[in-house]
N, C-alpha and C positions, 0 to 999 in steps of 0.2 A: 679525355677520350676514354679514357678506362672506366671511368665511372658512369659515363653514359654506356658501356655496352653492361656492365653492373646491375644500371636499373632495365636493362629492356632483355634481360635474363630471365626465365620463368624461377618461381620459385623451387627449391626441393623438394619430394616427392619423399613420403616415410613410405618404409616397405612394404606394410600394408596397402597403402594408395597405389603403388606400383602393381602388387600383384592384383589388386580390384580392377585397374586399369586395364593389366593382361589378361584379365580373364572379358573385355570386353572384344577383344580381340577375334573371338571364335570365328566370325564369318568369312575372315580370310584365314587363320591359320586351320579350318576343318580343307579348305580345296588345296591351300599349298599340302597337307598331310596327306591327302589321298590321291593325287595326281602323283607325289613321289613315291607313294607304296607303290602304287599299280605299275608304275614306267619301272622300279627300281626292281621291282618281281620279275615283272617280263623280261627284264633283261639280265638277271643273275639267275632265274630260272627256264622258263619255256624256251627263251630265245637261244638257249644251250644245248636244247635237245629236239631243234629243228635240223636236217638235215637232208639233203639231195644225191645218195639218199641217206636216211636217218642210220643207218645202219653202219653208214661209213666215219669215222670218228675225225678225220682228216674233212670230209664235207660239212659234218656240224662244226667244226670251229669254221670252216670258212664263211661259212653262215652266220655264225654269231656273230666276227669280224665284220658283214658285209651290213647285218642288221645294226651294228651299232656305230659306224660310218654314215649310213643314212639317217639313222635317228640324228647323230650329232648334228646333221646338215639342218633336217627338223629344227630342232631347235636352236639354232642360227640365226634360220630365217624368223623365227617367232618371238625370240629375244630382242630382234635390232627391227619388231614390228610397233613396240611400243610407241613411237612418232604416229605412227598410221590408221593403227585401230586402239583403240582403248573401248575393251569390254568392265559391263556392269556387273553388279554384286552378280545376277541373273544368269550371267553368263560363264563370270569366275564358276558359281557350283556347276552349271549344267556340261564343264569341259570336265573336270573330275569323275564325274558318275563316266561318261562315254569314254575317259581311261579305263575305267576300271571293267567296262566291257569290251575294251581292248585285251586288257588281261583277262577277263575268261578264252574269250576269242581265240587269244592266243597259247591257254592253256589246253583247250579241245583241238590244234592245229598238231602240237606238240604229242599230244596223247594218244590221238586218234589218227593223222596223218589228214583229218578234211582239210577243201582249199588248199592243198598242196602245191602252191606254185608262186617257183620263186620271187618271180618279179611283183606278183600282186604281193608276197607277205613283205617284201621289202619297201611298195608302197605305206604301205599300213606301217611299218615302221617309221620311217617320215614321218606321217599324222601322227604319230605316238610322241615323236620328238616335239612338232608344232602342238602338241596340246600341252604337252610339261613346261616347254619353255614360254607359250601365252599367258597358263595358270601364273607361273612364275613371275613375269615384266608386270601381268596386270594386278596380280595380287597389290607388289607396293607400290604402283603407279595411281591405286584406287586409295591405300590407303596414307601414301602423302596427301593426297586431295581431300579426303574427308577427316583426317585425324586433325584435331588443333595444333598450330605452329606450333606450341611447346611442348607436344610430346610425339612426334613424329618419329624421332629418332628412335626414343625408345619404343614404339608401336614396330618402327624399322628389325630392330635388333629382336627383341621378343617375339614377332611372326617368323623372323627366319629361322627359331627352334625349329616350327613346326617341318619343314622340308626335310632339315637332317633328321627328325624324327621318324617320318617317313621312307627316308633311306634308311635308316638304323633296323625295323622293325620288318622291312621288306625281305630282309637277308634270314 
């Protein structure tokens, strides 16, 4: 029994082959990297200095709180959506780009006080949560599927840099 799972083991990978491997990696770890910049900005920045009104510091925490309650719900429902919808490479990029105009969005909302109103920016937070958390499922939902059986795991591990990278560089 040991030696039959033995022979149906991929071979090992020298560290060059690994890293040539990772670097074939780009098309999903560019959307997991910028879907977490955008969401992870918005919400350690702009989403702290929105406030009803902005001036009260006791309303912008409650706001930040309320914005990131809803988001987390966002991405709830977009995480446990993977069974339902699976998008394509096409779709992985074009959710990224429309974070990342979430966070302008919501850096002019912040700055300038436009759209000032609550319940519309707390929708929009929702959708910020369902775009991170869809990027996220369908990133390695796409890339179990198209990565060969023997190196999935590590395609697994190596694209999930890219996320904390993204949170890391947002701050």
């Amino acid at each position: 029994s040991s030696s039959s799972s033995l022979a149906s083991s991929p071979a090992p990978m020298s560290c060059m082959s690994r890293f040539l491997f990772a670097r074939t990696l780009w098309p999903y770890m560019i959307p997991l990297f910028l879907v977490y910049f955008a969401e992870y900005a918005m919400q350690s920045g702009t989403w702290a200095a929105i406030g009803f009104p902005v001036t009260d510091e006791s309303a912008r925490k409650a706001f930040y709180q309320q914005a990131n309650w809803v988001y987390q719900g966002g991405v709830f429902v977009s995480r446990s959506s993977g069974r339902f919808w699976r998008a394509g490479i096409a779709a992985l990029w074009a959710m990224p780009v429309v974070q990342c105009f979430m966070l302008v969005f919501f850096y002019l909302v912040a700055s300038y006080q436009i759209m000032y109103d609550a319940a519309f920016l707390l929708v929009l937070c929702f959708f910020v949560g369902l775009l991170g958390g869809a990027v996220y499922v369908n990133a390695f939902n796409i890339i179990s599927r198209e990565v060969e059986e023997g190196k999935v795991e590590l395609a697994l591990a190596t694209a999930s840099v890219a996320d904390s990278m993204g949170i890391m560089l947002s701050d």
